[in-house]
PAKEKOL-941467 format. One record per atom (N, C-alpha, C, O, CB): residue number from 1; residue in one letter; atom name; x, y, z. Coordinates in nm, 2 decimals. Glycine has a CB too. Layout:
<rs>
+-----+--------+-------+--------+--------+--------+
: num : residu : atome :     xx :     yy :     zz :
+-----+--------+-------+--------+--------+--------+
: NUM :      A :    CA :      X :      Y :      Z :
...
+-----+--------+-------+--------+--------+--------+
</rs>
This chain:
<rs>
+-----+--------+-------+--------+--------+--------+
: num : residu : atome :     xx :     yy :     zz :
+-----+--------+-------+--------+--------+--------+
:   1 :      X :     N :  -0.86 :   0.41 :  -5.93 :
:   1 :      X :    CA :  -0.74 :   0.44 :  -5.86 :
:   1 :      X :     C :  -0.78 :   0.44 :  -5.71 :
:   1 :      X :     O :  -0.90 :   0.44 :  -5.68 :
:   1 :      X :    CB :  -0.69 :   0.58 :  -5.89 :
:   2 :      X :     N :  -0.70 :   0.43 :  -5.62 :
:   2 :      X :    CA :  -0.67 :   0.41 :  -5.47 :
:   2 :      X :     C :  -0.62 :   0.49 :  -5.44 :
:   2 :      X :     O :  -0.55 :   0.55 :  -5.52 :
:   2 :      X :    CB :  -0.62 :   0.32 :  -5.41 :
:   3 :      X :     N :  -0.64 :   0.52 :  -5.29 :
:   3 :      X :    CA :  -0.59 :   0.62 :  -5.24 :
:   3 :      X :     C :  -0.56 :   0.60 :  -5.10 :
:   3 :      X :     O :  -0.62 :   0.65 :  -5.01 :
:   3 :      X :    CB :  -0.67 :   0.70 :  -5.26 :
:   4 :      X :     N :  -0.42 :   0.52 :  -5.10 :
:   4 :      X :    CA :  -0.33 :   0.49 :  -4.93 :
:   4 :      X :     C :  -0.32 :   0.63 :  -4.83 :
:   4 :      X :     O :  -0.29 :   0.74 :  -4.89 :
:   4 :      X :    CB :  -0.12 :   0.44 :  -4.96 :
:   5 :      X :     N :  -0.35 :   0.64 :  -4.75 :
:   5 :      X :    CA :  -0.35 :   0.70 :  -4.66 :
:   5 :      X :     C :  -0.22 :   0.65 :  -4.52 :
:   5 :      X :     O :  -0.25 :   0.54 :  -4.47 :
:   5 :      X :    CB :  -0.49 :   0.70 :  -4.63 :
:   6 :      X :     N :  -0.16 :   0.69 :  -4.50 :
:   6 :      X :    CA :  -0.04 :   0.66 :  -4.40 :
:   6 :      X :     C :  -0.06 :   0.78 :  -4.28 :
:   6 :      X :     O :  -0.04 :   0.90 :  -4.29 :
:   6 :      X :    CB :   0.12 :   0.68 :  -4.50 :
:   7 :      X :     N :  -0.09 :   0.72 :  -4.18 :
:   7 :      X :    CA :  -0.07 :   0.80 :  -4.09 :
:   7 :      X :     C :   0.05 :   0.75 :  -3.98 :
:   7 :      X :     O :   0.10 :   0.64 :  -3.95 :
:   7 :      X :    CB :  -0.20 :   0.81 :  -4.03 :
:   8 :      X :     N :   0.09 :   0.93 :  -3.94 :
:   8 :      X :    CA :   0.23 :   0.87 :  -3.89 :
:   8 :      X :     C :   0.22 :   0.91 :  -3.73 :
:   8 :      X :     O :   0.14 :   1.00 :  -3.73 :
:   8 :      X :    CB :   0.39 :   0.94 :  -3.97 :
:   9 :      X :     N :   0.25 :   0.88 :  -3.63 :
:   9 :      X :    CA :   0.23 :   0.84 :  -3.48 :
:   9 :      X :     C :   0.36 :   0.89 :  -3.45 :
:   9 :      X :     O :   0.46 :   0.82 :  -3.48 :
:   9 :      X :    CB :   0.20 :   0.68 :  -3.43 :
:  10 :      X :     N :   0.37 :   1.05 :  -3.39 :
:  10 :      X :    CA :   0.51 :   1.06 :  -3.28 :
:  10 :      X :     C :   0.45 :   1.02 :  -3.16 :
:  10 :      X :     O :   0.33 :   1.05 :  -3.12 :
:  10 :      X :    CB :   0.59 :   1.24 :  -3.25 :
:  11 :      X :     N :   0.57 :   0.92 :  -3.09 :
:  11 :      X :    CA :   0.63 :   0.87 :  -2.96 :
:  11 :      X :     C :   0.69 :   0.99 :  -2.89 :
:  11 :      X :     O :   0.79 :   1.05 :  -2.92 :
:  11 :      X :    CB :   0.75 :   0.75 :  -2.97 :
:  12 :      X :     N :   0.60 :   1.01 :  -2.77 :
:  12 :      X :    CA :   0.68 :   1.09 :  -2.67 :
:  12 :      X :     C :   0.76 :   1.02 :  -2.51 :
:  12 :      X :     O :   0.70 :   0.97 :  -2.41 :
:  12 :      X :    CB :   0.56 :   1.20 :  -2.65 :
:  13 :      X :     N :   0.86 :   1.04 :  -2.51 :
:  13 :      X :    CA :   0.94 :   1.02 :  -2.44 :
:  13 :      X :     C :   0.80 :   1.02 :  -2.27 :
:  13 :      X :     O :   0.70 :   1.08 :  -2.25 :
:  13 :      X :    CB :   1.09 :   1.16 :  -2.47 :
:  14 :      X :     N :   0.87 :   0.94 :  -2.20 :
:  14 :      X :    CA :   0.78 :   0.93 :  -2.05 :
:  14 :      X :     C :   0.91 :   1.00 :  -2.01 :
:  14 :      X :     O :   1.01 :   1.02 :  -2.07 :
:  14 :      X :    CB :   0.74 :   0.75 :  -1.95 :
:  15 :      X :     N :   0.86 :   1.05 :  -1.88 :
:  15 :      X :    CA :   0.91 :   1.13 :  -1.76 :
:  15 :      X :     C :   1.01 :   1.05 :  -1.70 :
:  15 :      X :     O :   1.00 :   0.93 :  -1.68 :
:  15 :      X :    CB :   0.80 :   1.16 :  -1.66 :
:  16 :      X :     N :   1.09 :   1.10 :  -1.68 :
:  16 :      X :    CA :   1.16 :   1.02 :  -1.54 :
:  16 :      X :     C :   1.08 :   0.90 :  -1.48 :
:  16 :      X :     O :   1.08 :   0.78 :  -1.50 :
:  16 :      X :    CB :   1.17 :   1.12 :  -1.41 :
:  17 :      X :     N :   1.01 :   1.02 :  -1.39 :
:  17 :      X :    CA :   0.96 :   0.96 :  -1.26 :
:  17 :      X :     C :   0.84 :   0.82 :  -1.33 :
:  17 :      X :     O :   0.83 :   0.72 :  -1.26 :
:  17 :      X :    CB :   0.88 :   1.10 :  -1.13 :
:  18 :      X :     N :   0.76 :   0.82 :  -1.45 :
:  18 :      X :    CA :   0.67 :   0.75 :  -1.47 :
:  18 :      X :     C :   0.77 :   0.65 :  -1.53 :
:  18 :      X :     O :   0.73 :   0.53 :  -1.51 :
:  18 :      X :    CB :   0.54 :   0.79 :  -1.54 :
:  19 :      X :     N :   0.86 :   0.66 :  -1.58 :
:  19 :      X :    CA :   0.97 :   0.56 :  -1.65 :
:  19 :      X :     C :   1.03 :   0.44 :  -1.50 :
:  19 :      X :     O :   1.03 :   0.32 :  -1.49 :
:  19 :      X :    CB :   1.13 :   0.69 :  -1.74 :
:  20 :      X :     N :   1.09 :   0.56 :  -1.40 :
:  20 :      X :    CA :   1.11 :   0.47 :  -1.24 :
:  20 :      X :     C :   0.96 :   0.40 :  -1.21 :
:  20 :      X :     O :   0.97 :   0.28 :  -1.17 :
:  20 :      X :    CB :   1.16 :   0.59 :  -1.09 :
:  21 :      X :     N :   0.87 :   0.44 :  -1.21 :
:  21 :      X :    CA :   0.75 :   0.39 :  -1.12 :
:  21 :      X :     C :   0.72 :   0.29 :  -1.21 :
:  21 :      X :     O :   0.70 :   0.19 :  -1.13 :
:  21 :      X :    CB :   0.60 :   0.50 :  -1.09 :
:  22 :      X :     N :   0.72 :   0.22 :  -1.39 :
:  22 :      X :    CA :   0.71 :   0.14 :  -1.45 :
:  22 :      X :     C :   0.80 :   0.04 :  -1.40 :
:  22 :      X :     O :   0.77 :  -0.08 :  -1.40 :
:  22 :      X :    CB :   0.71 :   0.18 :  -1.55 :
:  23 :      X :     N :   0.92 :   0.10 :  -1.37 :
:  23 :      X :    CA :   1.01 :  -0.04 :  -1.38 :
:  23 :      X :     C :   1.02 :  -0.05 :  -1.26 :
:  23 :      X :     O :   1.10 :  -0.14 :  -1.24 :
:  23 :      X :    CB :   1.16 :  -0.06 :  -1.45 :
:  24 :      X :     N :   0.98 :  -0.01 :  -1.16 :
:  24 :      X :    CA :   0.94 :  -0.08 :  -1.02 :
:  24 :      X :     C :   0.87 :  -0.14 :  -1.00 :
:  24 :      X :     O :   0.89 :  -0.22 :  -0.90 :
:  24 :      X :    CB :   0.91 :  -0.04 :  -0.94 :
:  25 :      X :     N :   0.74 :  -0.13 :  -1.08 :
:  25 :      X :    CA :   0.58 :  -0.23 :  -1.04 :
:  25 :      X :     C :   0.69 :  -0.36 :  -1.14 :
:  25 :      X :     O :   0.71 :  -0.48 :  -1.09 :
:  25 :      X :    CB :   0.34 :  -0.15 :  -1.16 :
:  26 :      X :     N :   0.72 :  -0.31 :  -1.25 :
:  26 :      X :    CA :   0.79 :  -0.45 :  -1.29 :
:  26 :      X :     C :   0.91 :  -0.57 :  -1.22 :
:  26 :      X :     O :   0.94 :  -0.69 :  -1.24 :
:  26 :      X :    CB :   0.86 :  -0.41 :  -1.40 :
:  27 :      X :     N :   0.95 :  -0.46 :  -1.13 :
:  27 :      X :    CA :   1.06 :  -0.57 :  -1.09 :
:  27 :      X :     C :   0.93 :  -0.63 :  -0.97 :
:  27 :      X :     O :   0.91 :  -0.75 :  -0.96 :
:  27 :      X :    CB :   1.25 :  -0.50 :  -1.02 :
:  28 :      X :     N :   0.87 :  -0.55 :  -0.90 :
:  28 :      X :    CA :   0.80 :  -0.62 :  -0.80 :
:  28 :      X :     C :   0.67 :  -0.75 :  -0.88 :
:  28 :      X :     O :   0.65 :  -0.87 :  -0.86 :
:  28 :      X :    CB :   0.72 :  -0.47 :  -0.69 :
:  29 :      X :     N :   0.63 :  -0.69 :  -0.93 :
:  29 :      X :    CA :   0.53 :  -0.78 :  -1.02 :
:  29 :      X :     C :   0.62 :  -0.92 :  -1.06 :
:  29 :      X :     O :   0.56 :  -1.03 :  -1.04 :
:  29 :      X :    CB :   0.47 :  -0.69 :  -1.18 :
:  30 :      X :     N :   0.71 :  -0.93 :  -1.09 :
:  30 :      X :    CA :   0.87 :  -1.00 :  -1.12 :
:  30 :      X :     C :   0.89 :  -1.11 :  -0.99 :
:  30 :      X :     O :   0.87 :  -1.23 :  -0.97 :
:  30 :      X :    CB :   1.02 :  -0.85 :  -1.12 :
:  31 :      X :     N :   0.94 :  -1.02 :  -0.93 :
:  31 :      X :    CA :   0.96 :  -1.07 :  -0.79 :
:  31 :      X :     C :   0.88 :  -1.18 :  -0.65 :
:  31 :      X :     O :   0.90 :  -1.24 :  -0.54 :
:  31 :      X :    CB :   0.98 :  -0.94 :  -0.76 :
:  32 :      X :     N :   0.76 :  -1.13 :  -0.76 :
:  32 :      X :    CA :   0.63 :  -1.17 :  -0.69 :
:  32 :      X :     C :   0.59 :  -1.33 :  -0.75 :
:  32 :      X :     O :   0.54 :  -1.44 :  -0.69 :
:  32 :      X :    CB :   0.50 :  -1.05 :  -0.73 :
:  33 :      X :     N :   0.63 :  -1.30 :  -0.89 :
:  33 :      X :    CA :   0.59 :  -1.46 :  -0.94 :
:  33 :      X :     C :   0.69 :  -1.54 :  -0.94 :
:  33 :      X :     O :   0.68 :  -1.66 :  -0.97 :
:  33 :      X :    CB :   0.53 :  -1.47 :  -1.09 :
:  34 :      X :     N :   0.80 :  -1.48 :  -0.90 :
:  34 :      X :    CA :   0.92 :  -1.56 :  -0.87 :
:  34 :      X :     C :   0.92 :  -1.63 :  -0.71 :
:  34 :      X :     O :   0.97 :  -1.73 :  -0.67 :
:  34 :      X :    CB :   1.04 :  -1.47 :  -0.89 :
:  35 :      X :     N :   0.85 :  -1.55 :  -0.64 :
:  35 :      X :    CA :   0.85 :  -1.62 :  -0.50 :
:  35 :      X :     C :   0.74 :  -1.72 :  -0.50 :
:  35 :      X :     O :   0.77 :  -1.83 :  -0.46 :
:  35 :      X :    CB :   0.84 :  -1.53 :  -0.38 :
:  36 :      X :     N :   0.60 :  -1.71 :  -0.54 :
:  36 :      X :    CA :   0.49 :  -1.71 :  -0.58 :
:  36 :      X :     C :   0.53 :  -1.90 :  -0.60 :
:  36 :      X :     O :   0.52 :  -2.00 :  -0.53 :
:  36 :      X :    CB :   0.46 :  -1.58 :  -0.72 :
:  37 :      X :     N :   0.59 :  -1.86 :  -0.74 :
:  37 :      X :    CA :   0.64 :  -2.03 :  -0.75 :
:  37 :      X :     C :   0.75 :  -2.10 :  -0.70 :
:  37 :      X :     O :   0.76 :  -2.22 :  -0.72 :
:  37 :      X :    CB :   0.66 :  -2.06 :  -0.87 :
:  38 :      X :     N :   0.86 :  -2.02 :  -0.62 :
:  38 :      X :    CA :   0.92 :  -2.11 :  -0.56 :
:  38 :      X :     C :   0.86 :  -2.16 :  -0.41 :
:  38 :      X :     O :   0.89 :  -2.25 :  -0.33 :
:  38 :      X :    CB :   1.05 :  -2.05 :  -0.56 :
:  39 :      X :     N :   0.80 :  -2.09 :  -0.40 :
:  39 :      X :    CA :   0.74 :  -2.16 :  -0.25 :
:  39 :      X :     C :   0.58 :  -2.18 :  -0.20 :
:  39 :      X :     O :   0.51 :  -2.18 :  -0.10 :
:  39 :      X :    CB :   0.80 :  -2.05 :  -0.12 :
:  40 :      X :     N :   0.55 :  -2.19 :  -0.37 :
:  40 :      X :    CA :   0.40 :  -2.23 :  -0.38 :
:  40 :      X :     C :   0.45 :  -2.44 :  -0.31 :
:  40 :      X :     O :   0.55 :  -2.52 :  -0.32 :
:  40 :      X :    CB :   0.32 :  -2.19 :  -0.62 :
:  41 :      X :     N :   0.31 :  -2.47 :  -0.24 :
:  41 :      X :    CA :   0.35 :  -2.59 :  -0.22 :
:  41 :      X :     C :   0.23 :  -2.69 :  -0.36 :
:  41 :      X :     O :   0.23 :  -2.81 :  -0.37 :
:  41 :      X :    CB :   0.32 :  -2.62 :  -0.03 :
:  42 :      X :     N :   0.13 :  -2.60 :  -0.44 :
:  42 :      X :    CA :   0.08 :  -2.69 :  -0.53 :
:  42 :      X :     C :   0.18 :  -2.76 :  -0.63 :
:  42 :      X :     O :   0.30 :  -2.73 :  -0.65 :
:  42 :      X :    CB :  -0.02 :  -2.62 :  -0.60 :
:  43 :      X :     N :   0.12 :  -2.85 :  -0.68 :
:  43 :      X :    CA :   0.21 :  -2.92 :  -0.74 :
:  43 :      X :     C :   0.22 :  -2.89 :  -0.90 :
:  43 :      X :     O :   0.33 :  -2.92 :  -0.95 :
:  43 :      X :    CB :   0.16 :  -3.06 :  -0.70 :
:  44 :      X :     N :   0.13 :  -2.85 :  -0.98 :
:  44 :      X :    CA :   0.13 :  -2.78 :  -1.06 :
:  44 :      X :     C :   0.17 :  -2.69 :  -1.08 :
:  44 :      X :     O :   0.20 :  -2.68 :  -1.20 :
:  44 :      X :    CB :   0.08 :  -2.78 :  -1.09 :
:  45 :      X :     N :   0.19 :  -2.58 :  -1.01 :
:  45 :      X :    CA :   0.27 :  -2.47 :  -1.05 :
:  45 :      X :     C :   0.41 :  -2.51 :  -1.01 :
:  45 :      X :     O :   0.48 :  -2.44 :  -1.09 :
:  45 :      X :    CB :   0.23 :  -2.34 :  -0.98 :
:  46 :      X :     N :   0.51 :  -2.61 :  -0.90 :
:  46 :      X :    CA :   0.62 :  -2.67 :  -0.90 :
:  46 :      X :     C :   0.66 :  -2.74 :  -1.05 :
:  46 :      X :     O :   0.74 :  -2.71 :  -1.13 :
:  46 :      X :    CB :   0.61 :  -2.76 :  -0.79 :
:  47 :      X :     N :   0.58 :  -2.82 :  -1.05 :
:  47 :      X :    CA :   0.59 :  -2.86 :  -1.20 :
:  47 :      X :     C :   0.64 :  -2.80 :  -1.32 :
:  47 :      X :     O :   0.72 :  -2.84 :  -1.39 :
:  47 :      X :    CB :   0.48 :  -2.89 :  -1.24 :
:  48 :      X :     N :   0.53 :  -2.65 :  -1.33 :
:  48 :      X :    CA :   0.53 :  -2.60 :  -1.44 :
:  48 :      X :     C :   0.68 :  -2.51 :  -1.40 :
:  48 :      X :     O :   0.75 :  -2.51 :  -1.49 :
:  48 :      X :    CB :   0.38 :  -2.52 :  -1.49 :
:  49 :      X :     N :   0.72 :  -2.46 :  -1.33 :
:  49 :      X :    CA :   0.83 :  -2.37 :  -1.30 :
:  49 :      X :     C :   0.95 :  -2.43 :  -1.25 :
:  49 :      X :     O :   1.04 :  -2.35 :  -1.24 :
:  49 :      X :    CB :   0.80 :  -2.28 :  -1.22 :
:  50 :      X :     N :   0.97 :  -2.58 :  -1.21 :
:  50 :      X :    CA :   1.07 :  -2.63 :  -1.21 :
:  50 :      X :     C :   1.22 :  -2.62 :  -1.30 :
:  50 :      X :     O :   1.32 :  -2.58 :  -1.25 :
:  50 :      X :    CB :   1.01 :  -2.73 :  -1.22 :
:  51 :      X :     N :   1.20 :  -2.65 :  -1.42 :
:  51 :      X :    CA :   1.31 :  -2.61 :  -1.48 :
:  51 :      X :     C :   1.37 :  -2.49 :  -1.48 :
:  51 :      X :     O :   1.49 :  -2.49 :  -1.46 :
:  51 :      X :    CB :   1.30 :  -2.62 :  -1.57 :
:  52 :      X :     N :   1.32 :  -2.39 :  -1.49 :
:  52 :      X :    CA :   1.35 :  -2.26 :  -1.48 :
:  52 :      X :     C :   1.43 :  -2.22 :  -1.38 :
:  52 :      X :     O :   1.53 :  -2.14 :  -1.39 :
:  52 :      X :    CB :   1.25 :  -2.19 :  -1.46 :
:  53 :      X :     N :   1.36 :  -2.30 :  -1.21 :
:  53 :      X :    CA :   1.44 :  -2.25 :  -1.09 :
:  53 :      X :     C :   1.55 :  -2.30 :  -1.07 :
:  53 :      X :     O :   1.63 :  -2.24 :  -1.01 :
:  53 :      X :    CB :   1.40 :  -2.27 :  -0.99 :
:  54 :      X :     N :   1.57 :  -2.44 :  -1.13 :
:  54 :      X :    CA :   1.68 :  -2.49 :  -1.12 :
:  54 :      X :     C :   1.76 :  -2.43 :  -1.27 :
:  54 :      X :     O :   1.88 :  -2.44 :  -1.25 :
:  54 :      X :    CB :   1.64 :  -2.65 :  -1.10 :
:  55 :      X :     N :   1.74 :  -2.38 :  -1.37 :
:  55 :      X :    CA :   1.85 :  -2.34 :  -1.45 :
:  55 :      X :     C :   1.91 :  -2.16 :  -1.38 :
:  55 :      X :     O :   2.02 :  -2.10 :  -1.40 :
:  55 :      X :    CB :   1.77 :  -2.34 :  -1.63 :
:  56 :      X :     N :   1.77 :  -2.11 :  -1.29 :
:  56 :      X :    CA :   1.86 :  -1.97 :  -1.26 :
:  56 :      X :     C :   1.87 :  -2.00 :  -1.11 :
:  56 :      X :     O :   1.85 :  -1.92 :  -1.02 :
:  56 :      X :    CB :   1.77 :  -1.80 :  -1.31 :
:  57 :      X :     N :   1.91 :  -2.15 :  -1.09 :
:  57 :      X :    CA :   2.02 :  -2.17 :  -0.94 :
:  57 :      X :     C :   1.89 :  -2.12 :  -0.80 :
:  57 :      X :     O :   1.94 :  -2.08 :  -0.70 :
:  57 :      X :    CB :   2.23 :  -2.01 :  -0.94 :
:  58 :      X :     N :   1.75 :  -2.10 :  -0.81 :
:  58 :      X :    CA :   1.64 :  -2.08 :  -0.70 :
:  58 :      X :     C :   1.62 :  -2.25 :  -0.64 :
:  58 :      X :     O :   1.57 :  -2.35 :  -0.70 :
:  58 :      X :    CB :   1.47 :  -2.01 :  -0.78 :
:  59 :      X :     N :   1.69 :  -2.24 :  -0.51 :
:  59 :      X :    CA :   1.59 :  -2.37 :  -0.49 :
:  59 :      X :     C :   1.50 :  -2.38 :  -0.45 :
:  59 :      X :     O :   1.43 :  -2.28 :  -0.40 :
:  59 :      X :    CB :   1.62 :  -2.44 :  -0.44 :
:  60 :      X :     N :   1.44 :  -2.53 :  -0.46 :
:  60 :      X :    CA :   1.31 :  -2.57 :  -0.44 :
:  60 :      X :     C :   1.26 :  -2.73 :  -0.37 :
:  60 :      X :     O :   1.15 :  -2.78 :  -0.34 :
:  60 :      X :    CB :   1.26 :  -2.56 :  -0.57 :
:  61 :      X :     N :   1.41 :  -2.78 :  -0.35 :
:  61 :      X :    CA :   1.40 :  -2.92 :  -0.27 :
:  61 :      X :     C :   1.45 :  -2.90 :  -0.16 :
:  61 :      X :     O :   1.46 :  -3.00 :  -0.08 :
:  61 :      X :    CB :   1.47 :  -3.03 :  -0.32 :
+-----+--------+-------+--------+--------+--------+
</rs>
């Protein structure tokens, strides 16, 4: 015979303030690779992010 063992994991709710400070580094971290590649002048990262800028209207010509 066997014997499963299940362990169960409570999720505790974040704070406010660490829940705001998460989605701030995110929008800036966000924000960063979005400028990052629209006004990178290498040609490979134009390349690789091209479509993207042009489907969410960023230009780049």
């Amino acid at each position: 015979m066997s014997s499963s063992t299940v362990s169960a994991s409570a999720s505790l709710p974040l704070p406010l303030s660490q829940r705001l400070a998460a989605a701030s580094l995110s929008v800036v971290f966000g924000a960063a690779l979005i400028f990052f590649a629209g006004f990178s002048h290498v040609e490979a990262v134009h390349n690789a992010a091209h479509d993207t800028r042009h489907s969410s209207a960023f230009p780049c010509h």
